[in-house]
VODO-102266 format. One record per residue (C-alpha): x negated, y, z negated. Coordinates in Angstrom, 2 decimals, always signed. Each point is the difference from the previous one (the first is absolute). Example, Ala and Ser with C-alpha at 12.3 -4.5 7.8 and 13.67 -1.06 7.14 Angstrom:
residues 2
       c1       c2       c3
   -12.30    -4.50    -7.80
    -1.37    +3.44    +0.66
***
This chain:
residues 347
       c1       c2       c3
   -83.89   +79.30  -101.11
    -3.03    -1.87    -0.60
    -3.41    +0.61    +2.37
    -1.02    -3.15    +1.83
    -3.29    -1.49    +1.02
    +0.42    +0.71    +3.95
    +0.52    +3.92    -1.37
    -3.53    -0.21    -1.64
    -1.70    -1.66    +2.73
    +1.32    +2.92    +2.71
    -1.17    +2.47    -3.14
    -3.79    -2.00    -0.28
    +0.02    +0.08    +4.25
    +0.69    +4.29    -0.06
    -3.23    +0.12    -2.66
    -1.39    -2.05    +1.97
    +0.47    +2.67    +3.24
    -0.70    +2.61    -2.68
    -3.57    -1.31    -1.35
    -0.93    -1.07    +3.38
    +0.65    +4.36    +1.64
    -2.08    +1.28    -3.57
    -3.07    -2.78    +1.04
    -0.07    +1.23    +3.41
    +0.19    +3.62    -0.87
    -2.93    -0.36    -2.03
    -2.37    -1.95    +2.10
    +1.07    +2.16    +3.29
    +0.73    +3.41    -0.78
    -0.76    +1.01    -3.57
    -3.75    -1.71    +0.15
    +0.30    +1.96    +3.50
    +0.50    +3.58    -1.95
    -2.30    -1.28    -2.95
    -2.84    -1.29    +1.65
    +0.57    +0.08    +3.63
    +0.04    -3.17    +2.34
    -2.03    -0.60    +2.96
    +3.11    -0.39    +2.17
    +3.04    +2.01    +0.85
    +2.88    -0.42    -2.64
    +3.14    +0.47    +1.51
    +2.94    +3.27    -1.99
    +1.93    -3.43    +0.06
    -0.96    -1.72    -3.07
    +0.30    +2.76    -2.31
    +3.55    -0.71    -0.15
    -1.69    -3.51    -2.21
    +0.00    +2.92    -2.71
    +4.11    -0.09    -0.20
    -0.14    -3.84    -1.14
    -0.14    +1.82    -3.55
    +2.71    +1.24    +0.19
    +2.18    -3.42    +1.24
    -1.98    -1.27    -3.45
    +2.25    +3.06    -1.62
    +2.63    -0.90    +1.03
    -0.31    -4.02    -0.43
    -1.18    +0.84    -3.43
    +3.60    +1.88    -0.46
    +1.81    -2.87    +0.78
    -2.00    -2.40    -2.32
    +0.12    +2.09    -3.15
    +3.28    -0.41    +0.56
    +0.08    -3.45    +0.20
    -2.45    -0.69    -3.07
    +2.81    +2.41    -1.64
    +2.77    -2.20    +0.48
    -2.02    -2.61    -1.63
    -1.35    +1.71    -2.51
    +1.79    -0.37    -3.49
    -1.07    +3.15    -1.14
    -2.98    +2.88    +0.30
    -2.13    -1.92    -1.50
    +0.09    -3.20    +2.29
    -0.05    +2.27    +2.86
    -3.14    +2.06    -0.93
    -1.72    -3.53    -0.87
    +0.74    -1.47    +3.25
    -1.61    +2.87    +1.84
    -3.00    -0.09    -2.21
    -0.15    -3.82    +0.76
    +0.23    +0.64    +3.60
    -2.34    +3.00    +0.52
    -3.09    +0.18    -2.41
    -1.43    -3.49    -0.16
    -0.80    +0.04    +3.87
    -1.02    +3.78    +0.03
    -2.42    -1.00    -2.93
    -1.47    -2.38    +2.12
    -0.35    +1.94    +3.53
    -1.53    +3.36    -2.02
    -2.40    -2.04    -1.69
    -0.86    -1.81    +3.81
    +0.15    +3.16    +1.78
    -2.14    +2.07    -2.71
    -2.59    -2.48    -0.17
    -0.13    -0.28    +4.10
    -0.34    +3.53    +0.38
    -2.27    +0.18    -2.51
    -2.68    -2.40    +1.63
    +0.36    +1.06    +3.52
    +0.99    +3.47    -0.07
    +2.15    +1.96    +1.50
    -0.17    +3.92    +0.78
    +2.54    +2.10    -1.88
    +1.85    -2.95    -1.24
    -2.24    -1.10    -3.46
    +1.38    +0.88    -3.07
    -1.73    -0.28    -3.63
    +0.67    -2.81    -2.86
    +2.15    +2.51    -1.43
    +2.51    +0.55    +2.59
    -0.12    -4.11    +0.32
    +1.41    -0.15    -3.67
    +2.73    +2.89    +0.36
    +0.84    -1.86    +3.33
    +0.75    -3.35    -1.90
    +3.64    +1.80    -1.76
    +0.99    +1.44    +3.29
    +1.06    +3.37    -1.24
    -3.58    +1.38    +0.66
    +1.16    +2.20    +2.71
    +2.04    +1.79    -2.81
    -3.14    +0.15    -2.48
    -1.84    +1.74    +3.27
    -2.39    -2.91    +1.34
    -0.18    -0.77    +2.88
    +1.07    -3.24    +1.61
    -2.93    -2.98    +0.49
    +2.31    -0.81    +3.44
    +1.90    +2.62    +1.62
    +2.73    -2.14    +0.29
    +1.03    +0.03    -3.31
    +1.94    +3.39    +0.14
    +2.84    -1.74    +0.69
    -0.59    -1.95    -3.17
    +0.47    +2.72    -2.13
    +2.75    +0.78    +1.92
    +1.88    -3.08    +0.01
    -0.91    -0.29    -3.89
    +1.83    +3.54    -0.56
    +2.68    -1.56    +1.50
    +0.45    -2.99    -2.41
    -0.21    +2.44    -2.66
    +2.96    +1.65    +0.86
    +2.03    -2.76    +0.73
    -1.15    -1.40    -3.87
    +1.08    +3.71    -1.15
    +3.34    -0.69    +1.56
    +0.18    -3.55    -0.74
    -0.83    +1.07    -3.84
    +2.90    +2.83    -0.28
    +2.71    -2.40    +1.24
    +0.41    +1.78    +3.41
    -0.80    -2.39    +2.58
    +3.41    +0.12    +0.64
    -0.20    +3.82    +0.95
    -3.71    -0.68    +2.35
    +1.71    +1.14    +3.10
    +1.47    +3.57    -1.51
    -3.24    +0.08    -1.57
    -1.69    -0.63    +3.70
    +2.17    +2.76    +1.67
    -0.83    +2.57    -2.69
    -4.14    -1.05    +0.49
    -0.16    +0.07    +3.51
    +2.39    +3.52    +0.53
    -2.54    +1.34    -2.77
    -3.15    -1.73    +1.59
    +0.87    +1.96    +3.34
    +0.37    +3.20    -1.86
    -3.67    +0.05    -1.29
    -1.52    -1.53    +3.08
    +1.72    +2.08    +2.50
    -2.73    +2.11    +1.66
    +1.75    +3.49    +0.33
    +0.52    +0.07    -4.02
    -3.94    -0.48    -0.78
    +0.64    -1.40    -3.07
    -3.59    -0.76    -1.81
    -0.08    -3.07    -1.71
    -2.79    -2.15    -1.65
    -0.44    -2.87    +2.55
    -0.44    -2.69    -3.11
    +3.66    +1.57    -0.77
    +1.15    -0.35    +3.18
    -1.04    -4.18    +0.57
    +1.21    -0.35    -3.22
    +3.26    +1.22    +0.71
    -0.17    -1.73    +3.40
    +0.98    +3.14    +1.84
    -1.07    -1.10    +3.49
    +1.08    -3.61    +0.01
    +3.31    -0.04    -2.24
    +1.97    -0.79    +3.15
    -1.34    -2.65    +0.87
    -0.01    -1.60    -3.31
    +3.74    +0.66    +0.41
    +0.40    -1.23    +2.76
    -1.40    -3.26    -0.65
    +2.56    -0.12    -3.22
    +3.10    +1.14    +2.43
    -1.03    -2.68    +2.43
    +0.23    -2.75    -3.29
    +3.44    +1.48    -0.86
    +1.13    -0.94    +3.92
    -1.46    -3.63    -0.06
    +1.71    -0.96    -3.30
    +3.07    +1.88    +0.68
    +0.10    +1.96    -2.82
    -0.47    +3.36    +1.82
    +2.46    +3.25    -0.51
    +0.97    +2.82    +1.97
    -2.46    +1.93    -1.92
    -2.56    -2.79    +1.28
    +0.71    +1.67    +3.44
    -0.54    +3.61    -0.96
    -3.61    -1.12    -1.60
    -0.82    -1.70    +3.01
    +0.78    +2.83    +1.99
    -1.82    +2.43    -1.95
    -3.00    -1.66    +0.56
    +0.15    +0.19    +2.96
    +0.44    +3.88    -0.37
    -3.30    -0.26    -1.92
    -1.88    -1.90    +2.74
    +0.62    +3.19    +2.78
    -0.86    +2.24    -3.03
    -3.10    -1.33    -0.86
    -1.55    -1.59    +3.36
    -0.05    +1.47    +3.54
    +3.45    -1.20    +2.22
    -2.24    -2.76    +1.48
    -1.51    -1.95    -2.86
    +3.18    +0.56    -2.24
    +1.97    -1.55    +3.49
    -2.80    -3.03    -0.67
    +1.32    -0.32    -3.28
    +2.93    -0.47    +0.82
    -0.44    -3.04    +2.09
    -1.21    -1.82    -3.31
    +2.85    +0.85    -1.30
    +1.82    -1.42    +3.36
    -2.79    -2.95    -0.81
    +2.09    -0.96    -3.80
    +3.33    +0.99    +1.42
    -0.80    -3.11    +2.48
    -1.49    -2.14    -2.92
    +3.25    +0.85    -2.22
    +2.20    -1.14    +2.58
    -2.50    -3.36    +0.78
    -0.81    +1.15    +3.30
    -3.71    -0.13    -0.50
    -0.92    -3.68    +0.28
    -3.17    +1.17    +1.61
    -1.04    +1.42    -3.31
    -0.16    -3.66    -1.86
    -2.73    -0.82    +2.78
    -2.29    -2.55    -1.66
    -3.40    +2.68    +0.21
    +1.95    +3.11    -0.98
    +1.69    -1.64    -2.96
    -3.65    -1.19    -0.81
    -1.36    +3.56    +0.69
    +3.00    +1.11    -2.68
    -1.12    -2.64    -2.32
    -3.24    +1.42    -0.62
    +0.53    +4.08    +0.94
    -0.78    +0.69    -3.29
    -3.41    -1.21    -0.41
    -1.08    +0.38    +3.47
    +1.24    +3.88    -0.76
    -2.18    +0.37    -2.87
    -3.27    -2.19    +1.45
    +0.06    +1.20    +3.67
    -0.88    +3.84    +0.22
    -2.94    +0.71    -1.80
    -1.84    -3.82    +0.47
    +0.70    +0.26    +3.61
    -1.37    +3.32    +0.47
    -3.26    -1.65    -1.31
    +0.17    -3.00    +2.14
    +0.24    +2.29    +3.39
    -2.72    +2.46    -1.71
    -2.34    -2.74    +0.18
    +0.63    -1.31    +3.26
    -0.81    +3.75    +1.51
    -2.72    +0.29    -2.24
    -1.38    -3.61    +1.29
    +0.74    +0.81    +3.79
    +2.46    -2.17    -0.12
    +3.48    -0.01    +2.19
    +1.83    +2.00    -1.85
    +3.53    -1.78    +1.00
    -1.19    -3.51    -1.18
    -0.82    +2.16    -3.58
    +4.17    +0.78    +0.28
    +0.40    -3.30    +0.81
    -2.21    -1.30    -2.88
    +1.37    +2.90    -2.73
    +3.55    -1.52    +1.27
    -0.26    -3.85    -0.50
    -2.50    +0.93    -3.23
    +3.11    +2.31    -1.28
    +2.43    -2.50    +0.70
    -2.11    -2.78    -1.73
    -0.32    +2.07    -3.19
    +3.20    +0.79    -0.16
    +1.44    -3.99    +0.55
    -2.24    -0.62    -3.12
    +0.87    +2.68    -2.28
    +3.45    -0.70    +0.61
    -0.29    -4.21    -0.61
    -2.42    +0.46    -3.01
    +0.80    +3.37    -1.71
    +3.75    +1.28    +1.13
    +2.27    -3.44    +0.00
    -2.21    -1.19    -3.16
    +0.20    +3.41    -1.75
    +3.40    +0.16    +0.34
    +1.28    -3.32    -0.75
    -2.44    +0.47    -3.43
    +1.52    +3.35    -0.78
    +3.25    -1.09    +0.69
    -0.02    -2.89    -2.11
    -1.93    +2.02    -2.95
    +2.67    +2.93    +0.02
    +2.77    -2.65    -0.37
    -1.47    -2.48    -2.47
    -2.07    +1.95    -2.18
    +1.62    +0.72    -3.60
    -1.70    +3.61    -0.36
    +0.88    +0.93    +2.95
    +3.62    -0.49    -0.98
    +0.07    +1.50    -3.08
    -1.38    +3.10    +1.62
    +2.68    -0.08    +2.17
    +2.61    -0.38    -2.62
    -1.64    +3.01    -1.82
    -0.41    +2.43    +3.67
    +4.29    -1.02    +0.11
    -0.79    -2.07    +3.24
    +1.33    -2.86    -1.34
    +3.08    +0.14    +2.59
    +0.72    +1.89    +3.51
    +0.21    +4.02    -0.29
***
């Protein structure tokens, strides 16, 4: 079955819920723990926090999707590169310089950490990250390299046995009582908190192009298993209801979700994800530091954020990709290469 454009737009409207719960997080709560604001914050908005994970599990069922129009590993690890570094090059480099000039307490980084931040592995080479956000970066980029491991050995065809065995073993190492010590650049790397959702996202693919097993059942239920392993009865119960949230989208009972400003919102989640946290921390730093009303400084870091993030996306991600696109298909070398990798036809 093939995926249509309504089944996009409800996907663009959820980022759109997702990016909007991580902005207000940030601007509310964590500048509220960081920094403090001169109001009361309310417990309430620290749930924004948990729009991450909805990005998990979206991301799941998109890999998925770029997989079943990928030809081989190769076109697969090229699309992601296409579709994740040229923006991210472009919002470091913003958010660096911003910093930079204005400031901001315990957030600054050197030149150095700048460059190792431009591959996106530099959490693994031990830098830290020029925007906190970007843990889930090198998260999300461990992912793809699994998926091209698998894609590469011909087993695509074996992802959810493969899924079952990774999250049964994930529990095993995270589970508290065992104490298991591991390296916690070994543990993102192997995704060991955030495999089910991953899998999840990929189940909820298999259900929407009917091409789901029984197995496809038993995975989904496992990670659910995970969720009440890993987080407290309440906030695994929360995640839950996103996964009530795509079994409603799968079934086209969300027309809410293809609301003109989520599906917007969706549209540009990934650069207003990568602009908004650090740049708008500055903006409402300066409107304390000015005496100014700290809520219009939200307000401004908001509609600032959002602006930044319509531009990036209309001059740096369509543009990128189309280029990128175009270049990987047309360009001799790169064809030979892929002759001489064997990626000259699906694995």
């Amino acid at each position: 079955m093939e995926m249509n454009d309504r089944r996009l737009t409800e996907l663009d409207g959820l980022r759109g819920i997702a990016a909007l719960a991580v902005v207000i997080f940030h601007y509310l709560y964590h500048y509220n723990s960081i920094y403090g604001h001169s109001f009361e914050v309310s417990e309430i908005f620290r749930f924004g926090y948990y729009g991450v994970h909805l990005f998990f599990i979206v991301s799941g069922f998109v890999i998925y999707w770029t997989i079943s129009r990928s030809n081989n590993a190769l076109d697969f690890l090229w699309s992601r590169f296409s579709r994740l570094y040229p923006p991210f090059w472009v919002a470091i480099t913003l958010t660096f310089l911003i910093v930079f000039i204005f400031s901001l307490p315990g957030r600054e980084v050197n030149f150095m950490t700048y460059l190792s931040n431009i591959t996106m592995i530099h959490e693994y080479l031990g830098y830290e990250h020029v925007d906190g956000v970007y843990w889930t970066l090198t998260l999300e980029l461990a992912f793809y390299f699994w998926i091209f491991v698998i894609l590469s050995i011909g087993q695509i065809r074996n992802i959810e046995k493969i899924l079952l065995f990774w999250i049964c073993m994930s529990s095993v190492i995270t589970f508290h009582k065992f104490n298991i010590m591991i390296d916690p650049r070994l543990k993102k790397f192997l995704i060991l908190d955030y495999i089910e959702l991953f899998t999840a996202g990929i189940c909820f693919y298999k259900y929407k192009t009917k091409s789901y097993s029984f197995i496809t059942h038993i995975l989904l239920f496992t990670t659910v298993v995970a969720l009440y392993t890993s987080y407290s009865t309440k906030i695994a119960t929360a995640l839950c209801g996103l996964y009530f949230i795509f079994w409603l989208i799968i079934n086209n009972k969300a027309k809410l979700l293809s609301n003109g400003l989520l599906v917007y919102l969706g549209t540009i989640s990934y650069s207003l994800y990568l602009i908004h946290q650090n740049i708008g921390y500055v903006i409402i730093r300066q409107f304390y530091l000015n005496d100014l009303n700290p809520l219009f400084g939200i307000f401004t870091a908001v509609v600032i954020s959002l602006i930044a993030s319509h531009l990036i996306m209309n001059y740096v991600e369509r543009p990128s990709l189309k280029y990128l696109k175009s270049f990987y298909q047309n360009n001799a070398r790169v064809q030979k290469l892929k002759n001489k990798l064997g990626f000259s036809s699906a694995n």
